[in-house]
N, CA, C and O atoms as a Tripos MOL2 file, in Angstrom:
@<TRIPOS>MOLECULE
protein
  272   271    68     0     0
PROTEIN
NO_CHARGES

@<TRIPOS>ATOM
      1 N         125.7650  125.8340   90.0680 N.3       1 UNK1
      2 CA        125.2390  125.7010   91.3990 C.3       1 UNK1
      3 C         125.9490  124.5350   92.0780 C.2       1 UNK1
      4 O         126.4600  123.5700   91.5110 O.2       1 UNK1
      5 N         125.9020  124.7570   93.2480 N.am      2 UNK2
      6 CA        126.8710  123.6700   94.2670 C.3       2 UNK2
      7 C         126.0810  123.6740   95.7750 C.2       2 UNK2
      8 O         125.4610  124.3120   96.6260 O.2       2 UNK2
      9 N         126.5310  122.6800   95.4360 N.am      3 UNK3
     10 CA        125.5050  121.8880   97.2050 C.3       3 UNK3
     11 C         126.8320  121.4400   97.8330 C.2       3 UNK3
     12 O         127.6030  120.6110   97.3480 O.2       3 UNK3
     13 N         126.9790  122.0950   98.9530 N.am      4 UNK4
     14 CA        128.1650  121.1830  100.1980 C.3       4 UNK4
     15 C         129.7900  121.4580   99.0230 C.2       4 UNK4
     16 O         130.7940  120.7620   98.8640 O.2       4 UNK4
     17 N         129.5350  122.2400   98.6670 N.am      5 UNK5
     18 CA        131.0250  122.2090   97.3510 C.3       5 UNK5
     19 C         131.1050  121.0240   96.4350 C.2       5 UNK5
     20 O         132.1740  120.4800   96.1630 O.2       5 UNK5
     21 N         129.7470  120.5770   95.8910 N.am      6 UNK6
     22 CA        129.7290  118.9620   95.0640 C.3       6 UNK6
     23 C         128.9070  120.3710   94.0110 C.2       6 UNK6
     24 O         128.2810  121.2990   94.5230 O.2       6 UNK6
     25 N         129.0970  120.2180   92.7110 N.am      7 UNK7
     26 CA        128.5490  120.8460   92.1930 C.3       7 UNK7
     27 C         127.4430  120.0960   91.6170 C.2       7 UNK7
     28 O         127.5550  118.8890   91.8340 O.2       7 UNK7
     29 N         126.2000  120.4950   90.8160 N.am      8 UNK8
     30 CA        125.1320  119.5480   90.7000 C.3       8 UNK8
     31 C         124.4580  119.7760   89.4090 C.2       8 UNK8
     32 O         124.3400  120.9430   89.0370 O.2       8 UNK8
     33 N         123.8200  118.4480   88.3860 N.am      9 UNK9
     34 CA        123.6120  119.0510   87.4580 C.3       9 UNK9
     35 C         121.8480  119.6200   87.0070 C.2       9 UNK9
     36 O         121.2850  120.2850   86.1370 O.2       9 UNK9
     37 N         121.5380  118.8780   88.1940 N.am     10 UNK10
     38 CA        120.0180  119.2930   88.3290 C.3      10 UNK10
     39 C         119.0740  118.7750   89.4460 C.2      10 UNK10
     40 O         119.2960  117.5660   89.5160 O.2      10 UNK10
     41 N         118.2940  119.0560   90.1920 N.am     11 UNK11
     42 CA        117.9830  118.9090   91.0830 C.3      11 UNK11
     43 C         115.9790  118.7300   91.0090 C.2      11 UNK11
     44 O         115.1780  119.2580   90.2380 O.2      11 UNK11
     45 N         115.7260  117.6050   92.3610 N.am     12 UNK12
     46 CA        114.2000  117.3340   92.1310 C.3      12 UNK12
     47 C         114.0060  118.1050   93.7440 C.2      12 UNK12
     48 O         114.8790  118.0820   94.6120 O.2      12 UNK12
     49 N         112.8800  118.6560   93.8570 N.am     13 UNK13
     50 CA        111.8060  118.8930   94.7000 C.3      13 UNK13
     51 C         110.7850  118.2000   95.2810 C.2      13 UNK13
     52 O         109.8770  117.9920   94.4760 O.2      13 UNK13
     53 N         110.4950  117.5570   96.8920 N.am     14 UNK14
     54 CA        109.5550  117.0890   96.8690 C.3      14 UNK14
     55 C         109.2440  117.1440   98.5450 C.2      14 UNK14
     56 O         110.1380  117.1960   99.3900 O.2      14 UNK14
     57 N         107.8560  117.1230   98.8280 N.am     15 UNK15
     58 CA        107.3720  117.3160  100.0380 C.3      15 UNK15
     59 C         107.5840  115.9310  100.6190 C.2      15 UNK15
     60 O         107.5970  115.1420   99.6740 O.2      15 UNK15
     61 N         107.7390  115.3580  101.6670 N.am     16 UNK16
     62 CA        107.7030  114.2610  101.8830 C.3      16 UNK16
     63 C         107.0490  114.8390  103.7460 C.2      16 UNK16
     64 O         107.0530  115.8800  104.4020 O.2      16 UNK16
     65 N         106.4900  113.1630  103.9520 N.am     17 UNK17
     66 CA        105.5030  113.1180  104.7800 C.3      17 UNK17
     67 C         104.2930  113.7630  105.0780 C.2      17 UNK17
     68 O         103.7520  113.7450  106.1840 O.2      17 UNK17
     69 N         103.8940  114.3110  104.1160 N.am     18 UNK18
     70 CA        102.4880  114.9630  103.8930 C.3      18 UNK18
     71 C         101.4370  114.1900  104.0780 C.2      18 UNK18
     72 O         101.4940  113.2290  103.3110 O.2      18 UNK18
     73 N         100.3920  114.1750  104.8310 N.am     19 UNK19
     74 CA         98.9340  113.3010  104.4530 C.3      19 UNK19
     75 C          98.2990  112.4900  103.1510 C.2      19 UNK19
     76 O          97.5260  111.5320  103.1680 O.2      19 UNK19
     77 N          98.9210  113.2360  101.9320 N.am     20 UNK20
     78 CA         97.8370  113.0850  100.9920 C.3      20 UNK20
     79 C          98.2500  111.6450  100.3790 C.2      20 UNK20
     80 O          99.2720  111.2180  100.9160 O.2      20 UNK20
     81 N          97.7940  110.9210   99.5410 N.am     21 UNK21
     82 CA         97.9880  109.6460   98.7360 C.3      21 UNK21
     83 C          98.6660  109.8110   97.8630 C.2      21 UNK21
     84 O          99.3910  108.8480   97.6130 O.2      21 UNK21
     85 N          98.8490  111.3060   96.7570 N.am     22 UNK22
     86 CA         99.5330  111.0700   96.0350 C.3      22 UNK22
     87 C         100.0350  112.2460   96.2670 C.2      22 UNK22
     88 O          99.4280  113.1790   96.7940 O.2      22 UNK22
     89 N         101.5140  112.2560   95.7660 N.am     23 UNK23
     90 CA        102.2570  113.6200   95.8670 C.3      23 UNK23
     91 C         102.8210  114.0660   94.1680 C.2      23 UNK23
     92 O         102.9720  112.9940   93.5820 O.2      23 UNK23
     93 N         103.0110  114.7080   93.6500 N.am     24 UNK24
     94 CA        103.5010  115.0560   92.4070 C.3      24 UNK24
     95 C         104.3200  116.2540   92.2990 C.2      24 UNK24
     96 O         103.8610  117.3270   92.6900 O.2      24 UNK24
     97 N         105.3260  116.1830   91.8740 N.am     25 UNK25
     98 CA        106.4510  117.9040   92.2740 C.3      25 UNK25
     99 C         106.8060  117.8580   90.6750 C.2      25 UNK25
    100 O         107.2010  116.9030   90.0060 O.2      25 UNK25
    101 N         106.5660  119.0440   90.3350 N.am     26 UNK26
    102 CA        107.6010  119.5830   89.2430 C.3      26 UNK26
    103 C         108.4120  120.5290   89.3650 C.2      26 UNK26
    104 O         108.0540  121.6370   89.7670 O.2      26 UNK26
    105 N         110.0630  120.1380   88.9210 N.am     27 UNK27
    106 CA        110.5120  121.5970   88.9900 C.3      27 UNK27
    107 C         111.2390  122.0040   87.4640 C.2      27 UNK27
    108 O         111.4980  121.0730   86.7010 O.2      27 UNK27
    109 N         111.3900  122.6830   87.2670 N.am     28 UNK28
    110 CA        112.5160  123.2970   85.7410 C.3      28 UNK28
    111 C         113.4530  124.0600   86.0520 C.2      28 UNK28
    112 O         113.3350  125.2260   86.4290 O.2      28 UNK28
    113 N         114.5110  123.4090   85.9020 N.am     29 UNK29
    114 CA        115.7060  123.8180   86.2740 C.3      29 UNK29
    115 C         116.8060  123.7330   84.8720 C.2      29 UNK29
    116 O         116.6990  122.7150   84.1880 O.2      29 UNK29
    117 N         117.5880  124.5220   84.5510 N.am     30 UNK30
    118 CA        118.7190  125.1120   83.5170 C.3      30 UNK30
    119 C         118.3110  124.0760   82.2050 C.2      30 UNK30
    120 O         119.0590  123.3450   81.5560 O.2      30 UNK30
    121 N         116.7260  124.3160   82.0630 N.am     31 UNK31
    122 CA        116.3310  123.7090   80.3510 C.3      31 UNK31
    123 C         115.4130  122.4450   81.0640 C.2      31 UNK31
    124 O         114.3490  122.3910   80.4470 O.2      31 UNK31
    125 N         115.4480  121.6010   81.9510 N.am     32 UNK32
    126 CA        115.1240  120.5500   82.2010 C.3      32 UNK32
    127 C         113.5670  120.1290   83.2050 C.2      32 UNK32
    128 O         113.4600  120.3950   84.4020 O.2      32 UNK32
    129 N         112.7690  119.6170   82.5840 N.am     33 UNK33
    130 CA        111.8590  119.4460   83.9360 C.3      33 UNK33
    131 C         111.8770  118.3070   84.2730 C.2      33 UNK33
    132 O         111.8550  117.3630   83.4820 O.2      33 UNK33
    133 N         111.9160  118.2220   85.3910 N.am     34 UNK34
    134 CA        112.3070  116.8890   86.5840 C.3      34 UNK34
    135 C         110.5680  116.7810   87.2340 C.2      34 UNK34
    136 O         109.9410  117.6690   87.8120 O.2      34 UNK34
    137 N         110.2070  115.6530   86.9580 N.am     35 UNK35
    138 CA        108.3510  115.2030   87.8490 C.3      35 UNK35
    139 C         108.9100  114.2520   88.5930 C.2      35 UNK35
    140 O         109.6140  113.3090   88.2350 O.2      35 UNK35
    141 N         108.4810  114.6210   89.8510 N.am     36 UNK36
    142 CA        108.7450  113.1450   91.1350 C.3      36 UNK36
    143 C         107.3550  112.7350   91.5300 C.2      36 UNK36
    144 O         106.4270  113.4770   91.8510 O.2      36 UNK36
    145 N         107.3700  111.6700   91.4670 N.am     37 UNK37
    146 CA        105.7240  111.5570   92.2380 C.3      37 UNK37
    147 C         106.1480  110.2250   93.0670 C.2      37 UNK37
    148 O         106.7200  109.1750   92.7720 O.2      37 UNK37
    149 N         105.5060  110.8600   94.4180 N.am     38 UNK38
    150 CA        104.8470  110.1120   95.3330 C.3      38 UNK38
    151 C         104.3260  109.5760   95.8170 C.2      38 UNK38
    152 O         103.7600  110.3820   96.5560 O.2      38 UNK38
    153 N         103.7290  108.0040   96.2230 N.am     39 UNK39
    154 CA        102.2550  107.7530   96.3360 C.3      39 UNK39
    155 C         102.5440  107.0100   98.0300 C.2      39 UNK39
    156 O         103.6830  106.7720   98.4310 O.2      39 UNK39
    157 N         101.4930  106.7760   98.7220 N.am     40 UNK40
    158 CA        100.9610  105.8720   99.6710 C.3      40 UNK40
    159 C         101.0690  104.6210   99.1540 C.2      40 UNK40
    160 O         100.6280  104.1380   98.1110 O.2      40 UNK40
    161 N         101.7270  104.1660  100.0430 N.am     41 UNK41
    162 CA        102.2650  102.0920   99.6790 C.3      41 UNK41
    163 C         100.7390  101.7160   99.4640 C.2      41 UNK41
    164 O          99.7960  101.6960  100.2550 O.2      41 UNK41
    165 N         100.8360  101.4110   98.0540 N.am     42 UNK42
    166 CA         99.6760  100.1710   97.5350 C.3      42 UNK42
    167 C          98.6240  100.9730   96.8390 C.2      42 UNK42
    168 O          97.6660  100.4820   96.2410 O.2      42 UNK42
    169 N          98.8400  102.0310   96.9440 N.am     43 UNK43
    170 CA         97.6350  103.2270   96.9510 C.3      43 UNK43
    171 C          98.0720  103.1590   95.0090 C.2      43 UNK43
    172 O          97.2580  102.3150   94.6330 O.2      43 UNK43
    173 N          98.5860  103.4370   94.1920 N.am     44 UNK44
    174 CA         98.5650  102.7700   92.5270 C.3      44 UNK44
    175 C          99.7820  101.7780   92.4900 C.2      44 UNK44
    176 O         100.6850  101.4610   93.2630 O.2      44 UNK44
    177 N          99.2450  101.3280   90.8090 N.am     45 UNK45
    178 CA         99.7350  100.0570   90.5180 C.3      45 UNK45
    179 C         100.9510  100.2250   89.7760 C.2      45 UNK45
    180 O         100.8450  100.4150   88.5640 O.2      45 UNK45
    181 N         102.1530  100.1850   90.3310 N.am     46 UNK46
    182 CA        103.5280  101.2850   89.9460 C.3      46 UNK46
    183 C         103.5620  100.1530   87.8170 C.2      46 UNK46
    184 O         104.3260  100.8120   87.1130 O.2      46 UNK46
    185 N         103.1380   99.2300   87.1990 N.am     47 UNK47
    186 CA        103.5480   99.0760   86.4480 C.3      47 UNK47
    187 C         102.5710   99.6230   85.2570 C.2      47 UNK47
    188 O         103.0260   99.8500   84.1360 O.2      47 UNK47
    189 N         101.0020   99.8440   85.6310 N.am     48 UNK48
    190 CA        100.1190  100.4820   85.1120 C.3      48 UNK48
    191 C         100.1580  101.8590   84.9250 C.2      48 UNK48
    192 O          99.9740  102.4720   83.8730 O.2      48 UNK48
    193 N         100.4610  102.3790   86.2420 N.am     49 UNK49
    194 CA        101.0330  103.4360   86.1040 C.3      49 UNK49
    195 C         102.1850  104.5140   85.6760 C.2      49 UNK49
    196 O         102.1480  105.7350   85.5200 O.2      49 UNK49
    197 N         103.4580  103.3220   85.5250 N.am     50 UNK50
    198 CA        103.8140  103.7560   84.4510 C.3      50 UNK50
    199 C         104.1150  103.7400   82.9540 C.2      50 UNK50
    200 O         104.8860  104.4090   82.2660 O.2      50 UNK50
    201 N         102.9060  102.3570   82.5640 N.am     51 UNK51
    202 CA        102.3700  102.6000   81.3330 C.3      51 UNK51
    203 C         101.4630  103.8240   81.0170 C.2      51 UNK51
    204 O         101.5460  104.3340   79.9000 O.2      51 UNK51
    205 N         100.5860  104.3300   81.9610 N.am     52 UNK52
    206 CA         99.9180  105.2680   81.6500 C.3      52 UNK52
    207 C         100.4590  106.7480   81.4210 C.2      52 UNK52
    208 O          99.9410  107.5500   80.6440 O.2      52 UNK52
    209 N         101.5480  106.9840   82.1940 N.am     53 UNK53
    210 CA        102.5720  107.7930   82.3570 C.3      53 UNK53
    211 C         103.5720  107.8690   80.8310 C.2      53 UNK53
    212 O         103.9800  108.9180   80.3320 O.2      53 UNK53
    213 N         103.7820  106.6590   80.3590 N.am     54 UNK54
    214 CA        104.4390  106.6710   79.0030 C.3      54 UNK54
    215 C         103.6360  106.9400   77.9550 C.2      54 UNK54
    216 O         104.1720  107.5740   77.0470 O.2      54 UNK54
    217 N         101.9750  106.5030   77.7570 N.am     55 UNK55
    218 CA        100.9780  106.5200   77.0230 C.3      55 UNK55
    219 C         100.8600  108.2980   76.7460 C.2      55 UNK55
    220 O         100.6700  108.9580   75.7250 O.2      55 UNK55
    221 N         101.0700  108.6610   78.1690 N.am     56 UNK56
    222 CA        100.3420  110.0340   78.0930 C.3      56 UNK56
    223 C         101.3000  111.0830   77.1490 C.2      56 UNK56
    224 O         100.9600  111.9220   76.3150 O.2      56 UNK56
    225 N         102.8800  110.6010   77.7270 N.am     57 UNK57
    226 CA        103.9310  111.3930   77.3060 C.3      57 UNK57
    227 C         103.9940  111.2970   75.5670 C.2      57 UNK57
    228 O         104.3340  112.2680   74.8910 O.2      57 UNK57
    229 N         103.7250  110.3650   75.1470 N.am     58 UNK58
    230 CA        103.6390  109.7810   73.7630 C.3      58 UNK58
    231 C         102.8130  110.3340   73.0970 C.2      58 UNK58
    232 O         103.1130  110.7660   71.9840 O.2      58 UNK58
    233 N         101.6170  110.4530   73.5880 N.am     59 UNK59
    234 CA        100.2270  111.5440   73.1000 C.3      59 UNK59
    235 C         100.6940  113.2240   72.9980 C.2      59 UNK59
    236 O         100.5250  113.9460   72.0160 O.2      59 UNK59
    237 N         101.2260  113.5470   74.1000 N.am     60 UNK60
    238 CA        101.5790  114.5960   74.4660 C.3      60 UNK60
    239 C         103.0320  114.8230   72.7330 C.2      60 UNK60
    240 O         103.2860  115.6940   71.9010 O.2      60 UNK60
    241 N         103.3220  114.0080   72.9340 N.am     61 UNK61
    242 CA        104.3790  114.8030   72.1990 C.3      61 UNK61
    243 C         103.7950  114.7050   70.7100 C.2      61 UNK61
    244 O         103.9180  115.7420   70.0590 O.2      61 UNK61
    245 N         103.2400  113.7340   70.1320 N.am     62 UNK62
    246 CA        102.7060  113.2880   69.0540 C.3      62 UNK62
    247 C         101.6940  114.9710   68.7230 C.2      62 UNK62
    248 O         101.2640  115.0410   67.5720 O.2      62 UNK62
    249 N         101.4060  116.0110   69.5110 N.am     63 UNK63
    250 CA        100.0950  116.7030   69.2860 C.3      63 UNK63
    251 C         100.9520  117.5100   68.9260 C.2      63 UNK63
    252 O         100.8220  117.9740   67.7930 O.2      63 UNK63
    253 N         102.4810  118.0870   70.0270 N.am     64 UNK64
    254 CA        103.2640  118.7550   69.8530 C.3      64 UNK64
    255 C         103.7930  118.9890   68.6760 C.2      64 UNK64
    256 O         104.0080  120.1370   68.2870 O.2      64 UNK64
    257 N         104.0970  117.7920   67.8850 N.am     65 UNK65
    258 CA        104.6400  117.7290   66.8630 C.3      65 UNK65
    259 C         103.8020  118.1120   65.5390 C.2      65 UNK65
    260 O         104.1630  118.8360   64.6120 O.2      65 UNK65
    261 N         102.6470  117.4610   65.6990 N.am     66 UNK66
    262 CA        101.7120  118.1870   65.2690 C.3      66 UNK66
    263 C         101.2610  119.8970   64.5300 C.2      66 UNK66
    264 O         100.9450  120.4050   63.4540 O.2      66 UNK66
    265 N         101.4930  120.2410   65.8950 N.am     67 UNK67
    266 CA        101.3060  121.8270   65.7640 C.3      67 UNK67
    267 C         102.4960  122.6800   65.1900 C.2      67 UNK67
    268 O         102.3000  123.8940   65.1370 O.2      67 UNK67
    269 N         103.6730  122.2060   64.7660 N.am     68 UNK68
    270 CA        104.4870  122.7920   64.3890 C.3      68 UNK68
    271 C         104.9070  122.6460   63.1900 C.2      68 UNK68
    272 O         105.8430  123.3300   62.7760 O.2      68 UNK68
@<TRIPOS>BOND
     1     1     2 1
     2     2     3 1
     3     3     4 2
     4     3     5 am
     5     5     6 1
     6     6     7 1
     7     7     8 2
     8     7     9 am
     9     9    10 1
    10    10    11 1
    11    11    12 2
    12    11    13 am
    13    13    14 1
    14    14    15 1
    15    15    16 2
    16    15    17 am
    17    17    18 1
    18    18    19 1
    19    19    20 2
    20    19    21 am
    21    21    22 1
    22    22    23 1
    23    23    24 2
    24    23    25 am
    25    25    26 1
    26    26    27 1
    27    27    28 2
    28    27    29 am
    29    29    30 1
    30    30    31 1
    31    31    32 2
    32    31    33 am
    33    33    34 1
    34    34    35 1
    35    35    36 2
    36    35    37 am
    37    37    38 1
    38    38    39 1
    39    39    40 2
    40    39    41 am
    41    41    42 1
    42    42    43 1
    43    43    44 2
    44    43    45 am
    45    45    46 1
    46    46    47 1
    47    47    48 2
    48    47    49 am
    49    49    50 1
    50    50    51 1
    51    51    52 2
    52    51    53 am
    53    53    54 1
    54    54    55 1
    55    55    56 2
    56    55    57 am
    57    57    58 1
    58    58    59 1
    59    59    60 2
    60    59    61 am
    61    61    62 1
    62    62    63 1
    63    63    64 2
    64    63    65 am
    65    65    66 1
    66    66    67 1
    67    67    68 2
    68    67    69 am
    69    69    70 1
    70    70    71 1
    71    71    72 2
    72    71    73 am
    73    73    74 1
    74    74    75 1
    75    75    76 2
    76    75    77 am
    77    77    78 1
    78    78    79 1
    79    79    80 2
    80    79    81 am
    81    81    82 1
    82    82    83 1
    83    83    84 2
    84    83    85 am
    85    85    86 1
    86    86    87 1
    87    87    88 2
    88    87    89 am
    89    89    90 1
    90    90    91 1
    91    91    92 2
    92    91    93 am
    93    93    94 1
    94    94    95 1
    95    95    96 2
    96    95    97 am
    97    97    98 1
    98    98    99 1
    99    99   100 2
   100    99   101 am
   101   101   102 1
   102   102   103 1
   103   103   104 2
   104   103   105 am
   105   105   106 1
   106   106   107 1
   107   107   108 2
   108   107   109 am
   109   109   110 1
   110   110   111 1
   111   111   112 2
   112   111   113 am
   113   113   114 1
   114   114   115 1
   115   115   116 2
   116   115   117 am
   117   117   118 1
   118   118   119 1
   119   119   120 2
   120   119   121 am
   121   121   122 1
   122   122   123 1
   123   123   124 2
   124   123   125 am
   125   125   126 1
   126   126   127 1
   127   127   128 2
   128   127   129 am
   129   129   130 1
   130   130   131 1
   131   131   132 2
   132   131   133 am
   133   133   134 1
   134   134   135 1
   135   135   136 2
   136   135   137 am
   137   137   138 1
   138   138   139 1
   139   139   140 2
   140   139   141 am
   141   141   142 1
   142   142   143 1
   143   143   144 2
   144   143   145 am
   145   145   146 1
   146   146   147 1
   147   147   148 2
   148   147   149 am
   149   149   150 1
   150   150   151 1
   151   151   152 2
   152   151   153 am
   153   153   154 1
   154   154   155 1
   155   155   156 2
   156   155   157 am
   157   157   158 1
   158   158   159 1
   159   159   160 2
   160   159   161 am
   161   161   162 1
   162   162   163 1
   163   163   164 2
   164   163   165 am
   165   165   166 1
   166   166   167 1
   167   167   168 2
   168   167   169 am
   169   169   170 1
   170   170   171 1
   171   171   172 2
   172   171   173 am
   173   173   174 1
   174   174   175 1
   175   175   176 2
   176   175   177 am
   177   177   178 1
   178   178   179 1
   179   179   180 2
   180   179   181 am
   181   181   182 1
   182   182   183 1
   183   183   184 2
   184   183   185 am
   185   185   186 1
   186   186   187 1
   187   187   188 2
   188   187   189 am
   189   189   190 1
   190   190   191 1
   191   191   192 2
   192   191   193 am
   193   193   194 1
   194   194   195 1
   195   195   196 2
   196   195   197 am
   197   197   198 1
   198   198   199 1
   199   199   200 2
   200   199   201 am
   201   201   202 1
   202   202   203 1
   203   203   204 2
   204   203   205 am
   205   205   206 1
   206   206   207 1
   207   207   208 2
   208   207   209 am
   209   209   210 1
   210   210   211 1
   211   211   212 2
   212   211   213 am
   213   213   214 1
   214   214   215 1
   215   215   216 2
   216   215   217 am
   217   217   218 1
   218   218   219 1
   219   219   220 2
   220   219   221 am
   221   221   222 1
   222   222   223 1
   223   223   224 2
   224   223   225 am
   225   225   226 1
   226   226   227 1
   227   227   228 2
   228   227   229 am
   229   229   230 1
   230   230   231 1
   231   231   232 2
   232   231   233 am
   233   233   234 1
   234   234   235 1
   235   235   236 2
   236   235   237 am
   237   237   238 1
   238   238   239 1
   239   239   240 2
   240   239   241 am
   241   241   242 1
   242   242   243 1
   243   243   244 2
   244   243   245 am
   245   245   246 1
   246   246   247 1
   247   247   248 2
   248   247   249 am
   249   249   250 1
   250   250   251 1
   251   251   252 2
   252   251   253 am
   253   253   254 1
   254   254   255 1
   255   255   256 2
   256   255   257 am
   257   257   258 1
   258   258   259 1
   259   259   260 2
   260   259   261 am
   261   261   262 1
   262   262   263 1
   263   263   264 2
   264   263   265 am
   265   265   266 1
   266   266   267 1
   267   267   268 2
   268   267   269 am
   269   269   270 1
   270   270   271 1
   271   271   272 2
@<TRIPOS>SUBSTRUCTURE
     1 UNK1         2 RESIDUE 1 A UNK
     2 UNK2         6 RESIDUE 1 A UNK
     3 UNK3        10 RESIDUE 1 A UNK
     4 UNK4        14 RESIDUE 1 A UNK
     5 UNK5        18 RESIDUE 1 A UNK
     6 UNK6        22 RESIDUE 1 A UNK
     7 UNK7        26 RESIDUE 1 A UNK
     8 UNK8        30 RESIDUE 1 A UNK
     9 UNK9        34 RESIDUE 1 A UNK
    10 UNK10       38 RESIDUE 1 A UNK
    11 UNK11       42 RESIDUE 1 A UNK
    12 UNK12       46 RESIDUE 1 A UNK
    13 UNK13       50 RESIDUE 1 A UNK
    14 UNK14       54 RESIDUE 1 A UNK
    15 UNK15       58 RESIDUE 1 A UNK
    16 UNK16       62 RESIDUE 1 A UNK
    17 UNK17       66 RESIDUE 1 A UNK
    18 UNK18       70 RESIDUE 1 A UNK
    19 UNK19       74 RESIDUE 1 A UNK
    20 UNK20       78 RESIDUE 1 A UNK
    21 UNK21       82 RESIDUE 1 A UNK
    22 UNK22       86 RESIDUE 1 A UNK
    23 UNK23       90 RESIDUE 1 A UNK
    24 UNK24       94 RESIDUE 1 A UNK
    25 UNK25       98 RESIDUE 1 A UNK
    26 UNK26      102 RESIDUE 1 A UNK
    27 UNK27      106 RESIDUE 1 A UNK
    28 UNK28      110 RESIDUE 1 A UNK
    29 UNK29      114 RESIDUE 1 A UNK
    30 UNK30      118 RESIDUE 1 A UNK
    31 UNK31      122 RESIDUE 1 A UNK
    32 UNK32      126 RESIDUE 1 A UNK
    33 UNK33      130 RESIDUE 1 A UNK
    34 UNK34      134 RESIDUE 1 A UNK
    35 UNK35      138 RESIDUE 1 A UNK
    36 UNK36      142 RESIDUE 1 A UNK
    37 UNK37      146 RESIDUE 1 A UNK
    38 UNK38      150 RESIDUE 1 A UNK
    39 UNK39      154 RESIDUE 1 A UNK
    40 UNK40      158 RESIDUE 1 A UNK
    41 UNK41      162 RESIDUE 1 A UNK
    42 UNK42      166 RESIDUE 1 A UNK
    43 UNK43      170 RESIDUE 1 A UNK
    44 UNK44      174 RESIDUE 1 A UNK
    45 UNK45      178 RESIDUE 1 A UNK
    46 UNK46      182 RESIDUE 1 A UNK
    47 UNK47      186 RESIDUE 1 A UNK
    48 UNK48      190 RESIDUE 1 A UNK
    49 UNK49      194 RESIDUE 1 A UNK
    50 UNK50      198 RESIDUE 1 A UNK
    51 UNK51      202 RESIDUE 1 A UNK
    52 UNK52      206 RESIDUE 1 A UNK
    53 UNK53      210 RESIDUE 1 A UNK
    54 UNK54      214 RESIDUE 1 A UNK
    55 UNK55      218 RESIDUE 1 A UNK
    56 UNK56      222 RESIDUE 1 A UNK
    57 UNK57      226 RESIDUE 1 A UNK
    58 UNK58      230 RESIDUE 1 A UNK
    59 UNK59      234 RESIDUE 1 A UNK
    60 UNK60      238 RESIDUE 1 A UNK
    61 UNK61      242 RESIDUE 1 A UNK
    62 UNK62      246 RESIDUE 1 A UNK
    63 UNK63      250 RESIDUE 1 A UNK
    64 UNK64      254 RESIDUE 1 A UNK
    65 UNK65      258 RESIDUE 1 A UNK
    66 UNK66      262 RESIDUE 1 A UNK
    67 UNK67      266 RESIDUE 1 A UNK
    68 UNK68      270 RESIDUE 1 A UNK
């Protein structure tokens, strides 16, 4: 795939200027999922949040591994 004749190796999705406080996009593209998230200035605490964000991914994979 090629954008403007730059070819590209993966690409994010995201609404911008929407109302809401938080925005969150996923897309999966050729094997890969790309999460963008959005928030309202001040609206979370970007270093908590992305401890919680690493906490979760860590759980998440730990169950994964798990089951197999």
């Amino acid at each position: 795939m090629a954008l403007a004749n730059h070819p590209i190796k993966s690409l994010y999705f995201m609404v911008v200027g929407v109302p809401q406080s938080l925005t969150i996009t996923m897309v999966s593209y050729m094997g890969k999922l790309r999460i963008a998230v959005g928030t309202e200035k001040g609206y979370i605490d970007p270093p908590k949040f992305k401890s919680s964000i690493e906490n979760a991914f860590e759980m998440i994979l730990k169950a994964a591994h798990e089951t197999v």
